[in-house]
C-alpha positions as CSV (number, residue, x, y, z in Angstrom):
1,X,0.0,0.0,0.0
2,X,1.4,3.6,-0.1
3,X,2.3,5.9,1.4
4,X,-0.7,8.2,1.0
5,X,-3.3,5.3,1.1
6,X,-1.7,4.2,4.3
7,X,-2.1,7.7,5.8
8,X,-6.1,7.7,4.7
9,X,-6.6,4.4,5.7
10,X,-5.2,5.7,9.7
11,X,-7.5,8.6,9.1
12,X,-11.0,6.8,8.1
13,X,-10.4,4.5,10.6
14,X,-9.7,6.9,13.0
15,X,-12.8,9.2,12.2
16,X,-15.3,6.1,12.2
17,X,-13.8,4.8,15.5
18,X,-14.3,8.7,17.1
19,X,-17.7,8.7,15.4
20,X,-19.0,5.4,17.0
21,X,-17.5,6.6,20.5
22,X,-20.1,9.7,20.1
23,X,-22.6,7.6,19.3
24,X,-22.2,5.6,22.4
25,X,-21.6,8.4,24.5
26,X,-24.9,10.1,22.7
27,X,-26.8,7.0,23.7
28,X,-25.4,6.9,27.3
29,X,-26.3,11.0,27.6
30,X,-30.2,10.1,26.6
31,X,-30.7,7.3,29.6
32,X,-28.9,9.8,32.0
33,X,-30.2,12.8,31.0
34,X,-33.0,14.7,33.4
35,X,-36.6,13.9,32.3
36,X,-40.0,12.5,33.0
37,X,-40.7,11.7,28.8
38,X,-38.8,10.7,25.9
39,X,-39.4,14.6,24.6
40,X,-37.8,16.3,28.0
41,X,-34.5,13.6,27.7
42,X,-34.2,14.6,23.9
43,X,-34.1,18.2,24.9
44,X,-31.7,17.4,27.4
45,X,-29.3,15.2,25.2
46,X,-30.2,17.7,22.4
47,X,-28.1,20.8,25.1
48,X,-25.4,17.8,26.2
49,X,-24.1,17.6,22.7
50,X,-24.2,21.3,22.1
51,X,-21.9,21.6,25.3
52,X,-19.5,18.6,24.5
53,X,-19.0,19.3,20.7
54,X,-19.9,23.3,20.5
55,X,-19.4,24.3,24.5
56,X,-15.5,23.8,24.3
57,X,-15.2,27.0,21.9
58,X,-18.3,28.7,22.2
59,X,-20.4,30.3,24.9
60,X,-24.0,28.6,24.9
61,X,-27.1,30.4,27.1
62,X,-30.4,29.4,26.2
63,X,-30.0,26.8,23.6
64,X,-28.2,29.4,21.7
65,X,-24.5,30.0,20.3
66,X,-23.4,33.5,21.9
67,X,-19.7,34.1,21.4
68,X,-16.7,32.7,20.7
69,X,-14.6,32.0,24.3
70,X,-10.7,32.7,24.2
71,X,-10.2,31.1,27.9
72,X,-12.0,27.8,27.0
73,X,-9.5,27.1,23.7
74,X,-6.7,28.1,26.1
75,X,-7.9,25.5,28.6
76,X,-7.9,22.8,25.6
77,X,-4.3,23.6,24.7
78,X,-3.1,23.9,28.6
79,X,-4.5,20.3,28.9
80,X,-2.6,18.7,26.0
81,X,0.5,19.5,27.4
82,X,1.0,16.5,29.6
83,X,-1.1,14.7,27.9
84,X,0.8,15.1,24.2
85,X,3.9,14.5,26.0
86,X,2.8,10.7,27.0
87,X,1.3,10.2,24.0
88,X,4.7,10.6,22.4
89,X,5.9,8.3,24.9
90,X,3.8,6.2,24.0
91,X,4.3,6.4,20.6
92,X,8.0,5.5,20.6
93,X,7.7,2.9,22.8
94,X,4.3,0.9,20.9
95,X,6.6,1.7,17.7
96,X,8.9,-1.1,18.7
97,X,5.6,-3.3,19.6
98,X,7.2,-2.5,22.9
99,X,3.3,-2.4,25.0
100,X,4.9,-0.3,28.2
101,X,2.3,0.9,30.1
102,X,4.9,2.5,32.4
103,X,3.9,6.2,31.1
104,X,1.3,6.8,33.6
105,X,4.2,6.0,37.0
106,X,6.6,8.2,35.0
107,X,5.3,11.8,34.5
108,X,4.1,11.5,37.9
109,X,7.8,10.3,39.2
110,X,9.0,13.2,36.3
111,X,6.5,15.8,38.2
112,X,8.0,14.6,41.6
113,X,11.3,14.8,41.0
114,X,11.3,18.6,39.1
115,X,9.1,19.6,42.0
116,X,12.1,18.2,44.5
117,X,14.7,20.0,42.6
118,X,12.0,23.4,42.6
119,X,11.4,23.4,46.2
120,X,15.0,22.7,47.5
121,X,18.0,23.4,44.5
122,X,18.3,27.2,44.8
123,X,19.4,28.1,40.6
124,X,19.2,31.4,38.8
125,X,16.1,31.6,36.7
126,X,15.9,30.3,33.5
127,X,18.6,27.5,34.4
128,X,16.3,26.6,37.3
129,X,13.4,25.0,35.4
130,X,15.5,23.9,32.5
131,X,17.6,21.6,35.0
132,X,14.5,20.8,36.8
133,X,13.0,19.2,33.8
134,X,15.8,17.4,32.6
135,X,16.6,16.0,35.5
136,X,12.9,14.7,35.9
137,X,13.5,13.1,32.3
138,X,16.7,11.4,33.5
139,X,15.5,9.9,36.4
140,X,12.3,8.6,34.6
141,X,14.9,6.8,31.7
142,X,16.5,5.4,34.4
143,X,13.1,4.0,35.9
144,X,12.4,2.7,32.5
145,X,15.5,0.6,32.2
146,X,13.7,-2.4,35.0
147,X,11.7,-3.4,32.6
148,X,13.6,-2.7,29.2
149,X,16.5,-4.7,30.2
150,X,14.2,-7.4,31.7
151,X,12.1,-7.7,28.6
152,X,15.7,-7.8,26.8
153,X,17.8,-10.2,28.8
154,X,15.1,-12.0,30.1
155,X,11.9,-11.6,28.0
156,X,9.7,-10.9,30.7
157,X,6.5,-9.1,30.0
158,X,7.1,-5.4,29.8
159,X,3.1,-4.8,30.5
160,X,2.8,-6.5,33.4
161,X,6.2,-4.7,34.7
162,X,5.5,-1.7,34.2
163,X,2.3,-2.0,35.0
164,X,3.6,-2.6,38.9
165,X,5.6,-0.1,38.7
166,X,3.6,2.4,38.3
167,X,2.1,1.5,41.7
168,X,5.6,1.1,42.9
169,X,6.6,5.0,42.1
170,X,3.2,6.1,43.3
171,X,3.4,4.5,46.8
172,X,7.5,5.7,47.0
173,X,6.6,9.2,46.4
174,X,3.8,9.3,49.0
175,X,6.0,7.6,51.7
176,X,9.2,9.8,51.1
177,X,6.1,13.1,51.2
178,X,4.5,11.8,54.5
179,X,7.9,11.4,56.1
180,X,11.3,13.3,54.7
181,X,10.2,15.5,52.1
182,X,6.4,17.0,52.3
183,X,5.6,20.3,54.8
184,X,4.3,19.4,57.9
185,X,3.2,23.4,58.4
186,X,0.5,22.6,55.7
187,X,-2.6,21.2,56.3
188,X,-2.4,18.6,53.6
189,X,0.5,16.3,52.4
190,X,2.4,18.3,50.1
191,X,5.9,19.4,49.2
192,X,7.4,23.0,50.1
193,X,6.5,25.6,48.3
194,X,8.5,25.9,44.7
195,X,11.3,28.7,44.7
196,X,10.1,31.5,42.2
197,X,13.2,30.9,39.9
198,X,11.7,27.1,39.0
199,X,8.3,28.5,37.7
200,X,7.4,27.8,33.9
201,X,5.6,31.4,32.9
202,X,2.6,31.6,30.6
203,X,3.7,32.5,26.9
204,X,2.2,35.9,28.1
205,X,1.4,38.1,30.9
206,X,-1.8,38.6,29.3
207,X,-5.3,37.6,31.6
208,X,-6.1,34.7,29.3
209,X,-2.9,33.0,29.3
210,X,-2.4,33.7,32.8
211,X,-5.8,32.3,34.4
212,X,-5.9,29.2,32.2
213,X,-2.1,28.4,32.9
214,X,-1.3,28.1,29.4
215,X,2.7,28.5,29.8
216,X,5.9,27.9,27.8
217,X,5.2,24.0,28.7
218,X,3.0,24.1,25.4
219,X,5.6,25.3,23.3
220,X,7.9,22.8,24.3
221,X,5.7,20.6,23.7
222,X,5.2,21.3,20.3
223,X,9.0,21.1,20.2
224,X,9.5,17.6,21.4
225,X,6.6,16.9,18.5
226,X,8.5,18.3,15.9
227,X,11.6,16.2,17.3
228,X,9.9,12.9,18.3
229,X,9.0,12.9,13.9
230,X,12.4,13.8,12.9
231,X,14.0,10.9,14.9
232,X,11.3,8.3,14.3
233,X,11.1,8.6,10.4
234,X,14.2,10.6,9.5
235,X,17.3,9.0,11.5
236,X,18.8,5.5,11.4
237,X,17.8,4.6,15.1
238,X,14.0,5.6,14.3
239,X,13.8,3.4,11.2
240,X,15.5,0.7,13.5
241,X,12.9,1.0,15.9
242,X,9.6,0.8,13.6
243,X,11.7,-2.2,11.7
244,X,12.1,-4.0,14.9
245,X,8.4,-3.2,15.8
246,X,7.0,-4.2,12.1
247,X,9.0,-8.0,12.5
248,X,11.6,-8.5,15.6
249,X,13.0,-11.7,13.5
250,X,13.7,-10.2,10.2
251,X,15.3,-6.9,12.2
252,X,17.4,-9.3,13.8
253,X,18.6,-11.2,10.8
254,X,19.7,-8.0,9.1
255,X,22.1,-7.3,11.7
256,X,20.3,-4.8,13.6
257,X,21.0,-5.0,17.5
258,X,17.5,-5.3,18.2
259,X,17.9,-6.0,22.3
260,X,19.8,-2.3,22.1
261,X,17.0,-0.6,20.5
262,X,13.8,-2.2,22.4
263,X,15.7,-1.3,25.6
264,X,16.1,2.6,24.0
265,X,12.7,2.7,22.7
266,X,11.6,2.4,26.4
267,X,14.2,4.6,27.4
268,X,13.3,7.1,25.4
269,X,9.5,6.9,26.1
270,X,10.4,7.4,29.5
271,X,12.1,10.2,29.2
272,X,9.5,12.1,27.0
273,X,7.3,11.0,30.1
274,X,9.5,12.6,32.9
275,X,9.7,15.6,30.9
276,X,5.9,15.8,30.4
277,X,5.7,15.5,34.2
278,X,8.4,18.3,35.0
279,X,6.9,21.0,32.7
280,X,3.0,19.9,33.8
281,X,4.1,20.2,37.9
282,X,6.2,23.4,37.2
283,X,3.9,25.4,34.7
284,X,0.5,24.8,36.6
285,X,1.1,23.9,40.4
286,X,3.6,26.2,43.1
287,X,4.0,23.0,45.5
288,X,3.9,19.2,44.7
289,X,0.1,17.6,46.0
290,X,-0.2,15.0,43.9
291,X,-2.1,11.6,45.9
292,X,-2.5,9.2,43.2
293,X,-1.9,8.7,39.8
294,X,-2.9,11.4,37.3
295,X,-4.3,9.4,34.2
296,X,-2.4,11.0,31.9
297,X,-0.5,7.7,30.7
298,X,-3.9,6.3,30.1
299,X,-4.6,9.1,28.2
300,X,-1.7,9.1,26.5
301,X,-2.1,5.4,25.3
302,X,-5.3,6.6,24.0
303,X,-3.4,9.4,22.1
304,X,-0.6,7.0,20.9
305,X,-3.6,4.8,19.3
306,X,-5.4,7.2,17.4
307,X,-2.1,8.9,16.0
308,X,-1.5,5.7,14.8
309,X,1.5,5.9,16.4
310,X,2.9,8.6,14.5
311,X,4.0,11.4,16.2
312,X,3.5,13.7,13.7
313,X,-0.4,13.2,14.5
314,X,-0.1,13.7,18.2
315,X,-1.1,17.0,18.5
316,X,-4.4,16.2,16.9
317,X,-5.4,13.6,19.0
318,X,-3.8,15.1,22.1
319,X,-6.5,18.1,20.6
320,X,-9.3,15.9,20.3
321,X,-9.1,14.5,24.2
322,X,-8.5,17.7,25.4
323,X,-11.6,19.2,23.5
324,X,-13.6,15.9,24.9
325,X,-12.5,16.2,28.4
326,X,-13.8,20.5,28.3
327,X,-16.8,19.5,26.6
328,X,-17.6,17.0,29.8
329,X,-16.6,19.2,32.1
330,X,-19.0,21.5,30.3
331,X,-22.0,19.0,30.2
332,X,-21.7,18.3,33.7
333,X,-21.7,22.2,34.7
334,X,-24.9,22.8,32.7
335,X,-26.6,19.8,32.0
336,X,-25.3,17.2,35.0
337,X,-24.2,14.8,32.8
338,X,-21.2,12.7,34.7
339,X,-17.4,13.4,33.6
340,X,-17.3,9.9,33.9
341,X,-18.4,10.3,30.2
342,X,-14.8,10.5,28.9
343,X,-13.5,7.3,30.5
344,X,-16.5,5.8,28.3
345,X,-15.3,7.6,25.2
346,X,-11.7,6.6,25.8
347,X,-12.9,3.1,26.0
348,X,-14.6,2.8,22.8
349,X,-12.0,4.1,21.0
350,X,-9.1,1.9,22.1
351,X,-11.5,-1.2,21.5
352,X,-12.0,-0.5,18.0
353,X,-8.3,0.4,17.5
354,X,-7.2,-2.5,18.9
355,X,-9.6,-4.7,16.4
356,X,-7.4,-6.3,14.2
357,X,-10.8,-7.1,12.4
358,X,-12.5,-3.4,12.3
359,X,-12.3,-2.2,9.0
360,X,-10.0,-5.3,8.1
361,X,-11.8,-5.1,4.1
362,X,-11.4,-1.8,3.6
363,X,-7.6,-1.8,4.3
364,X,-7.2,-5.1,2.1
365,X,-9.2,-3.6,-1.0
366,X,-7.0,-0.7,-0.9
367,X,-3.7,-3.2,-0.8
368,X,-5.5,-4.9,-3.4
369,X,-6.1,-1.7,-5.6
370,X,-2.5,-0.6,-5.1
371,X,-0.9,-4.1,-6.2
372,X,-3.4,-3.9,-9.4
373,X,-1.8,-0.5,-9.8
374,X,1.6,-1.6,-9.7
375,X,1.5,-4.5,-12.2
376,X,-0.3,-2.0,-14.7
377,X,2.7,0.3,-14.2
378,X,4.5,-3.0,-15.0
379,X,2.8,-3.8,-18.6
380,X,2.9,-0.6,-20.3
């Protein structure tokens, strides 16, 4: 197939799986909607949809479309930026069929360790944040090598590893707040305050930017984007990895060091994670609170999926969940549908992605149309 049939294949597939999500979620808003008939819950559904798929960029009152809202479309792009930087995680992990699920345990060990490094490492400013974050990547990378160099040397499951681990790094960080590190002045576990210096600041001092935390932290994330596609489909390493990911055996008959690369893939996607975690805690939060786990990994796995696990596409999809999650939030503000909604969304779409089956004839007829293509290219 080529190149461009490939790329509309992702997309169709992606669009139908999105498509049948909504129609879930449409159904699920009718049985929960307010109502005493089947004319009062259509009225109600009718004003959920409006707020999930019109709300996020446009002020609703009475049924009708007022205005176009700056702070909600800053609110979307604030909330891809942890959330784009696991699904590029992600991405270069799940490229090496590598299925680490370890994303989730590192941005919030990532967000730990930059707040650690904010709250006690005195640093001029600029350098402050900067060293922060990388050294919130690091540490992460590190974290990722247990279960790259096990599923290396010893082929155990990097799933179920990383899985645990996440659990691991969660319960660490709590213990090491309760005890060494938190501020017992406060009246809830949480770290010291962060010096001034280690602060991300919004792109702008302008109100918008400012009151929907919309800092450098996207930019950067755009950034890693922009390098994430460069190294997976224009360097040697990054062809290695999708080789090794396409067929492990044939990579390693052609002399490719494929233990090497499935241990940097994870590596790698670890780092992106840390990173993620470091700019999220520094950009939006002045002390580290986190109790449990954030979901952003989930997310991100979510992302990864409907990118196709191309970074390139990341940004899109990391759009598309953010604009989901402010369209909930939304419906249950105004119409008291449950958040909940998104986790049902979520779910839909990674079951038909991961269905070998779904739309199975569609991608064959198209392989089918190119190879008739090929051999006419062949006669004349």
């Amino acid at each position: 197939m080529t190149k461009k049939r490939e790329i509309t294949f992702i997309i169709v597939r992606s669009l139908l799986a999105i498509f049948i999500a909504l129609t879930v979620a449409m159904v699920l808003i009718f049985f929960s909607a307010k109502g005493n008939s089947v004319g009062e819950k259509l009225l109600t559904t009718g004003e959920a949809l409006k707020q999930l798929l019109i709300g996020p960029l446009f002020r609703i009152k009475n049924g009708a479309i007022q205005g176009f809202e700056a702070k909600r479309l800053c609110d979307i792009l604030a909330t891809m930026i942890p959330i784009t930087f696991t699904g590029l995680s992600v991405c270069i992990m799940f490229s090496a069929n590598q299925f680490n699920m370890g994303a989730e345990g590192g941005i919030l060990l990532g967000a730990f360790t930059a707040a650690m490094v904010a709250a006690h490492v005195p640093l001029p400013y600029g350098i402050h944040a900067t060293l922060a974050v990388l050294i919130a990547g690091i540490t992460v990378a590190v974290m990722m090598l247990l279960p790259a160099v096990l599923k290396a040397k010893l082929d155990v499951s990097e799933m179920v590893c990383s899985l645990m681990l996440n659990y691991i790094v969660l319960y660490i960080t709590k213990f090491l707040l309760n005890t060494y590190l938190g501020d017992k002045t406060k009246g809830q576990v949480q770290s010291y305050d962060f010096l001034p210096t280690a602060q991300i600041a919004p792109i702008a001092d302008v109100q918008v930017f400012t009151s929907t935390k919309l800092t450098w932290g996207f930019v950067i994330a755009m950034l890693a984007v922009v390098v994430c596609g460069m190294f997976l489909y224009r360097t040697q390493w990054g062809y290695q990895i999708r080789m090794i990911g396409i067929n492990k055996e044939f990579s390693g008959y052609s002399g490719m060091k494929v233990a090497a690369m499935v241990v940097a893939s994870q590596v790698i996607g670890g780092f992106l994670a840390g990173v993620g975690g470091g700019v999220e805690m520094l950009g939006r939060y002045s002390s580290y609170n986190w109790k449990s786990l954030p979901g952003y990994g989930w997310t991100g796995i979510t992302i990864a999926i409907l990118a196709g696990n191309n970074p390139w596409f990341v940004p899109l999809a990391a759009f598309f969940m953010a604009y989901m999650q402010k369209g909930c939030d939304l419906m249950a503000t105004y119409v008291g549908v449950p958040t909940q909604l998104i986790d049902i969304v979520q779910g839909v779409i990674f079951l038909f992605f991961t269905a070998e089956q779904f739309l199975s004839r569609y991608r064959q007829s198209l392989v089918v149309k190119t190879a008739q293509e090929e051999m006419m290219k062949e006669v004349k």
